[in-house]
N, CA, C and O of each residue as an XYZ file, in Angstrom:
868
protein
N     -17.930    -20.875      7.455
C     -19.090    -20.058      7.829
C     -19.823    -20.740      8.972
O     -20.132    -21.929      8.900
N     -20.119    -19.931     10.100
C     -20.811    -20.669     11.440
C     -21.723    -19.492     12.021
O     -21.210    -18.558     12.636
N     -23.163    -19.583     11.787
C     -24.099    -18.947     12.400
C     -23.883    -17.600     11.453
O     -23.648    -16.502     11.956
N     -23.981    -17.796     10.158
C     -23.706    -16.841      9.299
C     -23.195    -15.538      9.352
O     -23.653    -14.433      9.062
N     -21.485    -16.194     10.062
C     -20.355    -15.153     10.329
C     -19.843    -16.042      9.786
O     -20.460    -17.101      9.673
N     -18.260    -15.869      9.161
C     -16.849    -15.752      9.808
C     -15.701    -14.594      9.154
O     -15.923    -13.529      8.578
N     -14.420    -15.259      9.490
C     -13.655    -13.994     10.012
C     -12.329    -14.738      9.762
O     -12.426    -15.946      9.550
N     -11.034    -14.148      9.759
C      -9.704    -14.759      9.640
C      -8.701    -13.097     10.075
O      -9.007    -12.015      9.574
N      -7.999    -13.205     10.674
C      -6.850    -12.260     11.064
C      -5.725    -12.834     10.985
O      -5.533    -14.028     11.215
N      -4.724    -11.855     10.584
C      -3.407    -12.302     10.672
C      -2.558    -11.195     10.838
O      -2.631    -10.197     10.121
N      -1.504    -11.379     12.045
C      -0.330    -10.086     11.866
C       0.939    -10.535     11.750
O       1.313    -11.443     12.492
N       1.911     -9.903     10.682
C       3.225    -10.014     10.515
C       4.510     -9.361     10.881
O       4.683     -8.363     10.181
N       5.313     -9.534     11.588
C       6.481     -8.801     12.176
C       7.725     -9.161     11.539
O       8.435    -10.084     11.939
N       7.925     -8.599     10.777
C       9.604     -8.520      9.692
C      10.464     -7.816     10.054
O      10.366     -6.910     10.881
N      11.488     -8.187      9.420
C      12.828     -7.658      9.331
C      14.106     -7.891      8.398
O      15.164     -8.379      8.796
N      13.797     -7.400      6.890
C      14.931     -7.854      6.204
C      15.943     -7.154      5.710
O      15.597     -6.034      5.333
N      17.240     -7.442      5.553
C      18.522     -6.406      5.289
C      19.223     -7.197      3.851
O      19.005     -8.379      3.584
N      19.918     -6.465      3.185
C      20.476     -7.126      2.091
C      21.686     -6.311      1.939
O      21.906     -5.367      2.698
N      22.573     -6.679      0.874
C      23.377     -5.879      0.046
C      23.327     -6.113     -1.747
O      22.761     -7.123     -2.164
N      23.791     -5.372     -2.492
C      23.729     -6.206     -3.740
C      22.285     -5.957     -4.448
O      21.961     -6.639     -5.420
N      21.558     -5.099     -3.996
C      19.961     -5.431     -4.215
C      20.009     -5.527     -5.735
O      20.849     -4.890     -6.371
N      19.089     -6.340     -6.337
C      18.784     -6.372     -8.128
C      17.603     -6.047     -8.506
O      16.529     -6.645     -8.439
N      18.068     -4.473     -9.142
C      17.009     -3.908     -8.570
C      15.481     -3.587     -9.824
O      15.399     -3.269    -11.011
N      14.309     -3.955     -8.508
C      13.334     -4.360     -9.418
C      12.952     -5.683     -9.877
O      11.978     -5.800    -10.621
N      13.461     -6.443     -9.595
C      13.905     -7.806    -10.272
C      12.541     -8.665     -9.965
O      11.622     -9.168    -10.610
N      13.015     -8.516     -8.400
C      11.752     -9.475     -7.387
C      10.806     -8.958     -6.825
O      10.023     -9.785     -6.357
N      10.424     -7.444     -6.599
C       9.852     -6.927     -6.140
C       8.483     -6.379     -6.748
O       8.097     -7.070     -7.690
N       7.834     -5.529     -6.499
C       6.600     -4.867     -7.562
C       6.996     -3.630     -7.546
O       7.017     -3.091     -8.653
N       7.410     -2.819     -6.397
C       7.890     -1.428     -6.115
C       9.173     -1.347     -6.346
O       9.952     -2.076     -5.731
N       9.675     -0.295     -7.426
C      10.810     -0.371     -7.919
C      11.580      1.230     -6.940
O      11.994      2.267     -7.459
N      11.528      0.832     -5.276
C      12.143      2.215     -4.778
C      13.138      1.820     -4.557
O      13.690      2.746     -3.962
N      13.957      0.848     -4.643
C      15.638      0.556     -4.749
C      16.254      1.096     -6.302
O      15.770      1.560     -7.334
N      17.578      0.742     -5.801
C      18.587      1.119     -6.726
C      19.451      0.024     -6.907
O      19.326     -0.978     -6.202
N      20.473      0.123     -7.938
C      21.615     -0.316     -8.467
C      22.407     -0.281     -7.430
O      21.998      0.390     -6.483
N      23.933     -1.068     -7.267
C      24.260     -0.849     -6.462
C      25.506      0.477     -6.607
O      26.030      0.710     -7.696
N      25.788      1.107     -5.599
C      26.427      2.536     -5.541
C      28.043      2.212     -5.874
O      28.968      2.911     -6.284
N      27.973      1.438     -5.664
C      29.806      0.619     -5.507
C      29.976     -0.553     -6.025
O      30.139     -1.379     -5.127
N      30.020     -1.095     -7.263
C      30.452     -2.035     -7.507
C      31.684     -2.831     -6.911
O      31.881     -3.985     -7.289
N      32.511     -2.231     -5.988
C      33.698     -2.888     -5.519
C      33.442     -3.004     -4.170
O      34.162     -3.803     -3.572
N      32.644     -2.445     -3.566
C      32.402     -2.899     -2.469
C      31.074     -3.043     -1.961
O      30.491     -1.987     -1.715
N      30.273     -4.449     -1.681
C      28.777     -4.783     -1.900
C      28.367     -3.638     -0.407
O      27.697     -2.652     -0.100
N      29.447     -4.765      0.207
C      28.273     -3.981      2.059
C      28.236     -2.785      1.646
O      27.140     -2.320      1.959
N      28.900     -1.988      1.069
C      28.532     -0.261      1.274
C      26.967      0.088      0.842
O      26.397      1.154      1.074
N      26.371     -1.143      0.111
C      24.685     -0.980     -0.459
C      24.076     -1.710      0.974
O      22.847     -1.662      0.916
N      24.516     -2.336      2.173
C      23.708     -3.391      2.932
C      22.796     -2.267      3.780
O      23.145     -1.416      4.598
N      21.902     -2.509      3.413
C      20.076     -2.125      4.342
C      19.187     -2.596      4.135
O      19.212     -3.698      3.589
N      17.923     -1.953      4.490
C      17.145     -2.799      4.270
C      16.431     -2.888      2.850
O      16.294     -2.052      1.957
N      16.022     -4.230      2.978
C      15.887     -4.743      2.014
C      14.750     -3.492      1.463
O      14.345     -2.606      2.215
N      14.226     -3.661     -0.403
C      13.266     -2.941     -0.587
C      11.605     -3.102     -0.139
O      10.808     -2.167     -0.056
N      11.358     -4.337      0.087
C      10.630     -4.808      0.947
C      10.089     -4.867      1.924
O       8.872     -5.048      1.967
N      11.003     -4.701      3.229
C      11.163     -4.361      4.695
C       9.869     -3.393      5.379
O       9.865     -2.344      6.022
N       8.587     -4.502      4.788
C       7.272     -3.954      5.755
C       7.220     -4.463      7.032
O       6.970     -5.666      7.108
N       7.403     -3.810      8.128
C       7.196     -4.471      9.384
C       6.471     -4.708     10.063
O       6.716     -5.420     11.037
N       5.337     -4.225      9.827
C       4.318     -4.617     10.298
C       2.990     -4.809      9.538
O       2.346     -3.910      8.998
N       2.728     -5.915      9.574
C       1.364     -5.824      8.455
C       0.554     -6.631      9.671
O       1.025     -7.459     10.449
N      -1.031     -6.048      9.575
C      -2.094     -7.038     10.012
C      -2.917     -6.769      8.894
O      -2.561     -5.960      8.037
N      -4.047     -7.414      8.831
C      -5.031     -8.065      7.987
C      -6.019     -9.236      8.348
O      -5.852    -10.452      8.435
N      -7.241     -8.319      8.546
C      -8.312     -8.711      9.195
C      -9.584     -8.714      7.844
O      -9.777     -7.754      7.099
N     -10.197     -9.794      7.799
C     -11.528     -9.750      7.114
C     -12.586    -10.671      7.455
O     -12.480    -11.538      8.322
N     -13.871    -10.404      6.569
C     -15.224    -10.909      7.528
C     -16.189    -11.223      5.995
O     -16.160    -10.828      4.830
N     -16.973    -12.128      6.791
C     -17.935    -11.923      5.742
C     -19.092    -12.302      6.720
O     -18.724    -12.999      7.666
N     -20.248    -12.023      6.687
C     -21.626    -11.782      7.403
C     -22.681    -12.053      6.160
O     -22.873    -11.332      5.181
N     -23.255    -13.209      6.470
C     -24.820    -13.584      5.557
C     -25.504    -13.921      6.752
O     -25.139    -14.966      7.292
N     -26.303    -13.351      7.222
C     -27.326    -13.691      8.324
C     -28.191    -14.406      7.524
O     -28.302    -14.254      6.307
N     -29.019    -15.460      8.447
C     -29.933    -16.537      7.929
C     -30.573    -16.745      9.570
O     -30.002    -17.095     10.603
N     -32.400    -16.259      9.221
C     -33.126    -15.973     10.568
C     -34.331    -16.962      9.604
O     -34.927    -16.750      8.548
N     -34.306    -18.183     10.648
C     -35.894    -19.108     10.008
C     -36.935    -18.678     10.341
O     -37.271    -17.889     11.224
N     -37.647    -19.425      9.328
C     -39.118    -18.722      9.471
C     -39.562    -17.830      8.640
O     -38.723    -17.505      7.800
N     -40.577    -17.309      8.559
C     -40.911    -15.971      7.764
C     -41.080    -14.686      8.507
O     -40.294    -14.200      9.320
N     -42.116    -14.256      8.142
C     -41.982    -12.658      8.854
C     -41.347    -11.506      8.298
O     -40.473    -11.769      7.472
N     -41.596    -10.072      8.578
C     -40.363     -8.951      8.477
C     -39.490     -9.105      8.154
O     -38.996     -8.930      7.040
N     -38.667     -9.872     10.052
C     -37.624     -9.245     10.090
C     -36.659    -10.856      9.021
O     -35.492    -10.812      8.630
N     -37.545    -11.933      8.844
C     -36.700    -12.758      8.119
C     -36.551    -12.376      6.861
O     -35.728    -13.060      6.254
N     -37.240    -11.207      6.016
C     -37.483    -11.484      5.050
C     -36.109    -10.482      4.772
O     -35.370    -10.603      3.795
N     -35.928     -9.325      6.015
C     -34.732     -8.046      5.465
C     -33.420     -8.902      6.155
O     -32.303     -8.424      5.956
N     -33.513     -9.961      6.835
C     -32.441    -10.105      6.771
C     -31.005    -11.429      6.023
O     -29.785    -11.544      5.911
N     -32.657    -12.344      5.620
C     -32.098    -13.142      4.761
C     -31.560    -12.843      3.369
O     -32.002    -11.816      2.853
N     -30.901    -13.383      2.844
C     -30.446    -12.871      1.437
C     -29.294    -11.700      0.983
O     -29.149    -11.216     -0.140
N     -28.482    -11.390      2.284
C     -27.789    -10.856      1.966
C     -26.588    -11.302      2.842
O     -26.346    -12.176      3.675
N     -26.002    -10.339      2.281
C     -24.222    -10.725      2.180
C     -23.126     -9.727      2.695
O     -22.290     -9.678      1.792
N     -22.794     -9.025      3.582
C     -21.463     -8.207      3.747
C     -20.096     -9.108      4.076
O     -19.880     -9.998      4.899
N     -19.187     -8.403      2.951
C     -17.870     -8.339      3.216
C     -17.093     -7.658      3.632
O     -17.660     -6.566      3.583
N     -16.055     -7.486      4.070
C     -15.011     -6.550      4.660
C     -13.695     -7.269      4.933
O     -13.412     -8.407      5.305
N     -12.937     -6.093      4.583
C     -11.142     -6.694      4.352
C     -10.693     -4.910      5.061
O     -11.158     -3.811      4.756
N      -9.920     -5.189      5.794
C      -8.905     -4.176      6.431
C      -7.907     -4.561      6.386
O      -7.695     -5.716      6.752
N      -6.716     -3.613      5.839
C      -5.230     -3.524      6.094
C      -4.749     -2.827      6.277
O      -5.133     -1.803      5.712
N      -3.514     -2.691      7.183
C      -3.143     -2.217      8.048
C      -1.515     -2.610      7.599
O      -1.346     -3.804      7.351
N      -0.031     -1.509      7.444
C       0.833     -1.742      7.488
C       1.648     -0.571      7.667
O       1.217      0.565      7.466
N       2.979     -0.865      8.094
C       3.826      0.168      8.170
C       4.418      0.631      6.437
O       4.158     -0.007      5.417
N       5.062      1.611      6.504
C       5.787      2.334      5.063
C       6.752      1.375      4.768
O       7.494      0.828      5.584
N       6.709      1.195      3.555
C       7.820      1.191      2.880
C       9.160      1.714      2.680
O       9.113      2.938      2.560
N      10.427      1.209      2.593
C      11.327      1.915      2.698
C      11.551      2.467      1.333
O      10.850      1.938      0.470
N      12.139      3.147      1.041
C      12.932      4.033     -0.353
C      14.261      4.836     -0.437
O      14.476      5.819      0.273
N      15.100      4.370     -1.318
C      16.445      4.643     -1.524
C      16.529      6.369     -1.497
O      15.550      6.792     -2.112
N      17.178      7.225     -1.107
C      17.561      8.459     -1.199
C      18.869      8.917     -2.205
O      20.021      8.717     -1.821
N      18.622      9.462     -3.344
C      19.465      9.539     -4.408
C      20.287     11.253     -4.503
O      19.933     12.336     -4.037
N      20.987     11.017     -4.982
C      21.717     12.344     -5.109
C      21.757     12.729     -6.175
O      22.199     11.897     -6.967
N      21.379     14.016     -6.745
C      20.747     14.236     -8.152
C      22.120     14.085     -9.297
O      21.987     14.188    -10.516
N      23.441     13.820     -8.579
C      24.903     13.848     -9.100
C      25.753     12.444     -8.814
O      26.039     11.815     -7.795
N      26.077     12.230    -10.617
C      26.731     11.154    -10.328
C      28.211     11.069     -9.259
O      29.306     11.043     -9.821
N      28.157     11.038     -8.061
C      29.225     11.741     -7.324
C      30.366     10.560     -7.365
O      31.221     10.714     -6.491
N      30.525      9.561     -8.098
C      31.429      8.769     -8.122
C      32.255      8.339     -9.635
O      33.207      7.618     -9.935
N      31.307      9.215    -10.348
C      31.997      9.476    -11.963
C      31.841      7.767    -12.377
O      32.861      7.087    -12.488
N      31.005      7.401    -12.506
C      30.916      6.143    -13.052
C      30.219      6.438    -13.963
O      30.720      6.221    -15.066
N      29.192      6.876    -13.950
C      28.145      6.719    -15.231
C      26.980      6.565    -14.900
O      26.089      6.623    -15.747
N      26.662      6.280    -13.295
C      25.268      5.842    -13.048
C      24.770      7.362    -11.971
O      25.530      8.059    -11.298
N      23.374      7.489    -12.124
C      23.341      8.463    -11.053
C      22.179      7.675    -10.073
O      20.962      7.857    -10.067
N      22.937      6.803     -9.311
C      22.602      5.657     -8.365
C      22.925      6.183     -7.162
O      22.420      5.699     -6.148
N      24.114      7.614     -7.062
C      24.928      7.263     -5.604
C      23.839      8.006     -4.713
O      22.780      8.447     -5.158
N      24.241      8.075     -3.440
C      23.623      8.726     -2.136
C      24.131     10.171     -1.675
O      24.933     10.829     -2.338
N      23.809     10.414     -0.976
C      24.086     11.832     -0.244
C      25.079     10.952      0.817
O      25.013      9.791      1.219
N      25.898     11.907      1.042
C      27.513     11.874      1.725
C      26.610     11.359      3.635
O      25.938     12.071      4.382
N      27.022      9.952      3.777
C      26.852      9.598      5.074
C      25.582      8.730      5.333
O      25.457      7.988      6.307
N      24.623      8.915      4.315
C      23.718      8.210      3.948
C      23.397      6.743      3.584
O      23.807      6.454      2.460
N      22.749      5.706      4.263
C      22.545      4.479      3.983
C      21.551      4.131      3.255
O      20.492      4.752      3.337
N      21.682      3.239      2.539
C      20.763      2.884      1.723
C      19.427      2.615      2.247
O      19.373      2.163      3.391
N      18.029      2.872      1.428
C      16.905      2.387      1.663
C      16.584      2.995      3.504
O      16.185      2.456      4.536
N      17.022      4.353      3.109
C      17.165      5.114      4.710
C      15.713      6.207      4.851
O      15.395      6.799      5.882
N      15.182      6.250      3.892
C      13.867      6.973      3.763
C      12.423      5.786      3.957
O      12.372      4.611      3.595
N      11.658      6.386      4.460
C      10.242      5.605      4.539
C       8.559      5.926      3.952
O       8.251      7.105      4.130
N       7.859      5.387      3.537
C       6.846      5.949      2.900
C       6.068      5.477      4.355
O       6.295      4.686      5.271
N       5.180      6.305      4.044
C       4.093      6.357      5.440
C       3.455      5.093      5.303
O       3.655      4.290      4.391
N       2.331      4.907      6.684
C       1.828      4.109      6.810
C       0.694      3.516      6.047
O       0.170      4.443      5.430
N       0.122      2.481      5.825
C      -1.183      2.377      4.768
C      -1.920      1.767      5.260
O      -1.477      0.699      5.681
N      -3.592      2.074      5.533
C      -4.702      1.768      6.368
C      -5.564      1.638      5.004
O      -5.951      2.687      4.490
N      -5.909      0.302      4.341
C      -7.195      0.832      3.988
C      -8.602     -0.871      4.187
O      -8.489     -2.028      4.592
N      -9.660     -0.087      3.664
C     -10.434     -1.193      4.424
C     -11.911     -1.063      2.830
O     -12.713     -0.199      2.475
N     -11.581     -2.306      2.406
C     -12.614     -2.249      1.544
C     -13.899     -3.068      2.054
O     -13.987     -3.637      3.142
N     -14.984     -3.007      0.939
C     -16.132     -3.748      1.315
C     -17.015     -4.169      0.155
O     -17.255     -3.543     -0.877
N     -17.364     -5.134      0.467
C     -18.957     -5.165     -0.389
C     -19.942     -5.951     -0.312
O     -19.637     -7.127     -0.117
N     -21.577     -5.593     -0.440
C     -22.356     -5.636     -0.291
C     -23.507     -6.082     -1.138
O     -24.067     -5.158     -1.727
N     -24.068     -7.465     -1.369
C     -25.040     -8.180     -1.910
C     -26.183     -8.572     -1.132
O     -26.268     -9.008      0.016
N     -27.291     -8.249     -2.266
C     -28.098     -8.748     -2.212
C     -28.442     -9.920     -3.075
O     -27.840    -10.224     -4.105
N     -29.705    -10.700     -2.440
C     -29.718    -12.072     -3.767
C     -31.194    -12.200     -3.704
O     -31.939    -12.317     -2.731
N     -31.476    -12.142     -5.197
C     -33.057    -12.036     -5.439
C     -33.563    -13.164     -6.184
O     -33.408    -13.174     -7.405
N     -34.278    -14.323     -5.471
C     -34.444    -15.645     -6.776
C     -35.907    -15.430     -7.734
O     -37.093    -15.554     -7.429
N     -35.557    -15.237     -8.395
C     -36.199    -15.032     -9.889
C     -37.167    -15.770     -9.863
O     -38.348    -15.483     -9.670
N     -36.467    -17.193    -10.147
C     -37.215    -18.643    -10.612
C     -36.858    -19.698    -10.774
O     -36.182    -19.819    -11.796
N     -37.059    -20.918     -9.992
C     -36.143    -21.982    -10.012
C     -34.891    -22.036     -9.497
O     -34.734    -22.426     -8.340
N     -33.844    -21.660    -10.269
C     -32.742    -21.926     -9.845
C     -31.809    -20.669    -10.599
O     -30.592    -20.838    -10.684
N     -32.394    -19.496    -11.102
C     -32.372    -18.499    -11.905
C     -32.146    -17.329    -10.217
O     -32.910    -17.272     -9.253
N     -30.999    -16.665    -10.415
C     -30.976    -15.876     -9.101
C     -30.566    -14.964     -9.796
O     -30.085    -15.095    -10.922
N     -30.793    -13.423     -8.883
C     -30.534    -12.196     -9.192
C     -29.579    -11.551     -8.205
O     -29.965    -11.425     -7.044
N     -27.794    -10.930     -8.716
C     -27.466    -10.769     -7.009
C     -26.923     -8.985     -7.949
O     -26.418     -8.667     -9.026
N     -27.488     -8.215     -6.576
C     -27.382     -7.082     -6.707
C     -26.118     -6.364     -5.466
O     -26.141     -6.228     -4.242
N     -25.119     -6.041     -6.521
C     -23.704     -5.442     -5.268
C     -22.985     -4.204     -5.625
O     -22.529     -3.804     -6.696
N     -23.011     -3.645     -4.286
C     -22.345     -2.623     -4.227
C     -20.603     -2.688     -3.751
O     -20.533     -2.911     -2.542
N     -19.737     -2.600     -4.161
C     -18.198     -2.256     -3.692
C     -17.758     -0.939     -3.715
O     -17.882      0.111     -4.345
N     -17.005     -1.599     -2.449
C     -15.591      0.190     -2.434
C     -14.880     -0.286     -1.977
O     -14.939     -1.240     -1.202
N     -13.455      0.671     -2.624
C     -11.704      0.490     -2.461
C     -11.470      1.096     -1.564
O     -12.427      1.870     -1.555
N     -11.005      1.292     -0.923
C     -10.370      2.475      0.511
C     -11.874      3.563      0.452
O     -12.118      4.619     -0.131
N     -12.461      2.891      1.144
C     -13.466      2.979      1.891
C     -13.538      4.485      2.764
O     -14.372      5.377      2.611
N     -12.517      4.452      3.609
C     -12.157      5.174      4.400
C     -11.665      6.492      3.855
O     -11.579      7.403      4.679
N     -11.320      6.756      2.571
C     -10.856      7.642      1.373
C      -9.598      8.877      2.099
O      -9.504     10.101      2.191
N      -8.467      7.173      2.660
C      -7.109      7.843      3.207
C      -6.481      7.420      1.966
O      -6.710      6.479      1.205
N      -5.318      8.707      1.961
C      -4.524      8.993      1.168
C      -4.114      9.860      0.787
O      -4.614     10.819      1.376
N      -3.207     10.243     -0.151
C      -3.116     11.883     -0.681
C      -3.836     12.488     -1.736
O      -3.673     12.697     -2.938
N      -4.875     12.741     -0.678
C      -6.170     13.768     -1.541
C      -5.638     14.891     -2.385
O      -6.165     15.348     -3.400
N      -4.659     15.220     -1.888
C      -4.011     16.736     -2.915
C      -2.894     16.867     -3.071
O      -2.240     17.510     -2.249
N      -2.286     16.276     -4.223
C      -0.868     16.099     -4.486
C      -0.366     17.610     -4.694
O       0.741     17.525     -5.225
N      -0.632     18.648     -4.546
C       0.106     19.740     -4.158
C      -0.077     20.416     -2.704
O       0.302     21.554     -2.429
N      -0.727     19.516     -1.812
C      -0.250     19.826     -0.244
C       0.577     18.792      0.390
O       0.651     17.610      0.057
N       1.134     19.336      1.262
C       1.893     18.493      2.078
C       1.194     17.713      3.021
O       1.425     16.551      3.354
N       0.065     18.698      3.525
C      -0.495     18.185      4.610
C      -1.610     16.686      4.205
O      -2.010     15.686      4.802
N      -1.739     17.210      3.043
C      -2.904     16.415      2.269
C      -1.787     14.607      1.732
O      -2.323     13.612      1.244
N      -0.513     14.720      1.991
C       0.386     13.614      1.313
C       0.676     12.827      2.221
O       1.543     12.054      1.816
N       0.250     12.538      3.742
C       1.281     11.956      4.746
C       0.697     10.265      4.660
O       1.300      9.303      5.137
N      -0.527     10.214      3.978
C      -1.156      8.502      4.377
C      -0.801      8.172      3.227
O      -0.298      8.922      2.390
N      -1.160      6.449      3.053
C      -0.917      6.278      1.952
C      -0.156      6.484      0.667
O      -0.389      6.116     -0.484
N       0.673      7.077      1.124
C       1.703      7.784      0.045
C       2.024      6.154     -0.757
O       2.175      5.012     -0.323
N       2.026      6.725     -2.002
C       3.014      4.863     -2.776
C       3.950      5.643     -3.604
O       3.823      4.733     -4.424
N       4.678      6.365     -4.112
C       5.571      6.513     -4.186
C       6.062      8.566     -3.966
O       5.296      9.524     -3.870
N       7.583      8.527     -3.960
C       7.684      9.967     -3.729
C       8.993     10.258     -4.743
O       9.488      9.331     -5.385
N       9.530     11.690     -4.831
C      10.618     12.253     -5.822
C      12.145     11.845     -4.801
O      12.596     12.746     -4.094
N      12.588     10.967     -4.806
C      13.570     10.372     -4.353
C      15.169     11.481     -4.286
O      15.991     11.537     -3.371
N      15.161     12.070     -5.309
C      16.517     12.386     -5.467
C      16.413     14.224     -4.941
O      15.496     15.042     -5.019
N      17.876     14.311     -4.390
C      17.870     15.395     -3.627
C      18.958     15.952     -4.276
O      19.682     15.406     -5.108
N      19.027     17.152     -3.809
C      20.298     18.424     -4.540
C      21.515     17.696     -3.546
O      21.318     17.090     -2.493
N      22.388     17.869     -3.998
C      23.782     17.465     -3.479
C      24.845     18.434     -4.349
O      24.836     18.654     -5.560
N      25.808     18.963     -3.269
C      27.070     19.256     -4.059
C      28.238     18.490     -4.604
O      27.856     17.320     -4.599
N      29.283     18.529     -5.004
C      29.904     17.517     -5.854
C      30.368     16.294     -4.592
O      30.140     15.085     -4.649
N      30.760     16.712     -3.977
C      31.439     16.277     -2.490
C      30.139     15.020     -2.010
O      30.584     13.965     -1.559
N      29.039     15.122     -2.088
C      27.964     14.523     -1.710
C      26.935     15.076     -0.797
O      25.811     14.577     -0.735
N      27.392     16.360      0.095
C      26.582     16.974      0.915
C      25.338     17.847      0.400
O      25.327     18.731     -0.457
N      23.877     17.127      1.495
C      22.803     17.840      0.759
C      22.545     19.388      1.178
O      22.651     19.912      2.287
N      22.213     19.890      0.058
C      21.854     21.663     -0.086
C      21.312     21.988      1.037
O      21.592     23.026      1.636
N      20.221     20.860      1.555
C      19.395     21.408      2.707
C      18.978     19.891      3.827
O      18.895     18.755      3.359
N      18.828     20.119      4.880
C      18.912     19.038      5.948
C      17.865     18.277      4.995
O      17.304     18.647      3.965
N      17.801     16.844      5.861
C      17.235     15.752      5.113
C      16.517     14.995      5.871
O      17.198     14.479      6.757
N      14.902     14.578      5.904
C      13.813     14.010      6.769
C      13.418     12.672      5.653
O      13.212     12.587      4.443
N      13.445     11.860      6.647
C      13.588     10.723      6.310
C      11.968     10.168      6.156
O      11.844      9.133      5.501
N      11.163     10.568      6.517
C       9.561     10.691      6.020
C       9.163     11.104      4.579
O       9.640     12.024      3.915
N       7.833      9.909      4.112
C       7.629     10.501      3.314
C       6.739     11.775      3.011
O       6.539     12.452      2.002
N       6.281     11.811      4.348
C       5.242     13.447      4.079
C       6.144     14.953      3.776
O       5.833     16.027      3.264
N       7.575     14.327      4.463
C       8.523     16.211      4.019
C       9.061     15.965      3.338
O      10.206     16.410      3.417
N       8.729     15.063      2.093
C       9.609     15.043      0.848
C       8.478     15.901     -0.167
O       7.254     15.939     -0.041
N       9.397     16.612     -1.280
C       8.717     17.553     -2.124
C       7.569     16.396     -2.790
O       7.535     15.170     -2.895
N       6.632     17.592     -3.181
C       5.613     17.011     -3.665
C       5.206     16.932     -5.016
O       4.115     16.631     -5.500
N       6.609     17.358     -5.697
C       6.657     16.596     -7.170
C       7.018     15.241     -6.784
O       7.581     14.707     -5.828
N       6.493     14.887     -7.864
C       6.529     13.215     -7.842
C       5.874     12.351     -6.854
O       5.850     11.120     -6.838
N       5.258     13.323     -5.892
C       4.481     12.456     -4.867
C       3.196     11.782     -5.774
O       2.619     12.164     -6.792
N       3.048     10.639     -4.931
C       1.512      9.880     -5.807
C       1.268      9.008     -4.654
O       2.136      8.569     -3.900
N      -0.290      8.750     -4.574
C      -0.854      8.179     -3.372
C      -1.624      6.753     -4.078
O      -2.144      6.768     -5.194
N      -1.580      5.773     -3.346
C      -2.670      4.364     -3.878
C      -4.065      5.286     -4.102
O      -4.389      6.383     -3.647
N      -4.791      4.278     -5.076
C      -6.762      4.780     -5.233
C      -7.430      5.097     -3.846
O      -7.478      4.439     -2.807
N      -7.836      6.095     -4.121
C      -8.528      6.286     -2.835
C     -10.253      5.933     -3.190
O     -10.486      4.832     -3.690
N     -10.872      6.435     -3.048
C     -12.769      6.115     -2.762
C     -12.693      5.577     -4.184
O     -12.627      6.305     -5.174
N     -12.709      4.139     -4.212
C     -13.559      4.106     -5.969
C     -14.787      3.285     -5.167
O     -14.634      2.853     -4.025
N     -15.820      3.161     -5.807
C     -17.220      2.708     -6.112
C     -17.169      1.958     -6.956
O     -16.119      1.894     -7.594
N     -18.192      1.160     -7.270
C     -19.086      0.384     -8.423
C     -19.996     -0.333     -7.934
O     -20.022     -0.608     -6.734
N     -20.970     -0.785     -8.873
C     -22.406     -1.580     -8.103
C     -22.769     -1.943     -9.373
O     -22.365     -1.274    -10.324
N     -23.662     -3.165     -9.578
C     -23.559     -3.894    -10.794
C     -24.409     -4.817    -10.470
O     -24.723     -4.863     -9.281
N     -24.982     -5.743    -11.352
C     -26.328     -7.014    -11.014
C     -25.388     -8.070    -11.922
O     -24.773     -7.931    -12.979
N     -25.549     -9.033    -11.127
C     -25.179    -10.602    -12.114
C     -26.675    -11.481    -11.480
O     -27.407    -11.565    -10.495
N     -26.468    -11.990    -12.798
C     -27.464    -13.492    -13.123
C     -26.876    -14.605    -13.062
O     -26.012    -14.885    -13.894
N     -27.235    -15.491    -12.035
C     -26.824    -16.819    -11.567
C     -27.903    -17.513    -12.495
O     -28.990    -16.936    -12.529
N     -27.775    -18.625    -13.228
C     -28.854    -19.559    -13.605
C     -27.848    -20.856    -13.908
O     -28.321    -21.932    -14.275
């Protein structure tokens, strides 16, 4: 803290590919699969389930401290803003074929021509905050009064039965597509997650709130 700012940024540029994925294992987002071919790994090699390429992440915190008394020392001492922004590209996600088209037993395989982890979930922007005040009581007895919010900005999919309403923030979507026995899909195939059907679509929290008092003594 210097002159009651500071601040930290960071941006990340990736790129990871695999075969073999195990799936769920290491990850938190379970949009991979098993692998399609047990006899032959590369036929699963893409990208990894992971494969965010771009992330930045910027945050702040601000306690102004003005000596002296007066007004303007009195509104501006004693408090506190935070702020966190993030910023990343989609996620990738496996594209499934609603038919086990390889008679194994698993319904893991792909649509005919299709690479693994070949679909993407949109981008994710969100930017939280929060806001204290600090009130001293007595002695060493303090009062801190705060307000927070989660995606601030309240991007995301506001209406899981529009399309138009699904394109930010998306966190997960209905993966598996009609295929005939052969592997070819019923209807062309967009590799976004905003023109995927909107069953099964679901978006991260959008606007939450809370505000609350703690006692320091």
């Amino acid at each position: 803290m210097s002159q009651g700012f500071q601040f930290q940024a960071s941006y990340t540029l990736a790129k990871g590919r695999d075969n073999a994925p195990l799936t769920s294992t290491y990850i938190v987002a379970g949009f991979d699969d098993r692998l399609s071919d047990p006899s032959n790994l590369d036929r699963d090699k893409g990208p990894t389930p992971f494969n965010q390429t771009h992330t930045f992440i910027f945050s702040t915190v601000i306690q102004p401290r003005i000596e002296g008394g007066g007004l303007g020392a009195s509104l501006a001492n004693d408090n506190q803003l935070g702020v966190i922004v993030q910023a990343n590209s989609g996620l990738p996600f496996n594209i499934r074929s609603n038919l086990d088209l390889n008679q194994d037993g698993l319904t893991n395989d792909r649509p005919l021509g299709l690479d693994r982890n070949s679909g993407r979930l949109g981008s994710v922007v969100n930017v939280d905050a929060r806001y204290v005040r600090y009130i001293t009581l007595s002695g060493r007895v303090r009062a801190e009064l705060f307000a927070e919010a989660k995606n601030l900005l309240n991007r995301g999919c506001k209406d899981p039965s529009s399309f138009a309403a699904c394109d930010a923030n998306v966190q997960a979507v209905n993966r598996v597509v009609t295929t005939d026995a052969a592997g070819n899909p019923a209807a062309p195939l967009s590799f976004a997650a905003r023109d995927y059907p909107t069953a099964g679509k679901s978006g991260y929290d959008q606007r939450q709130m809370q505000v609350g008092v703690k006692i320091v003594f």
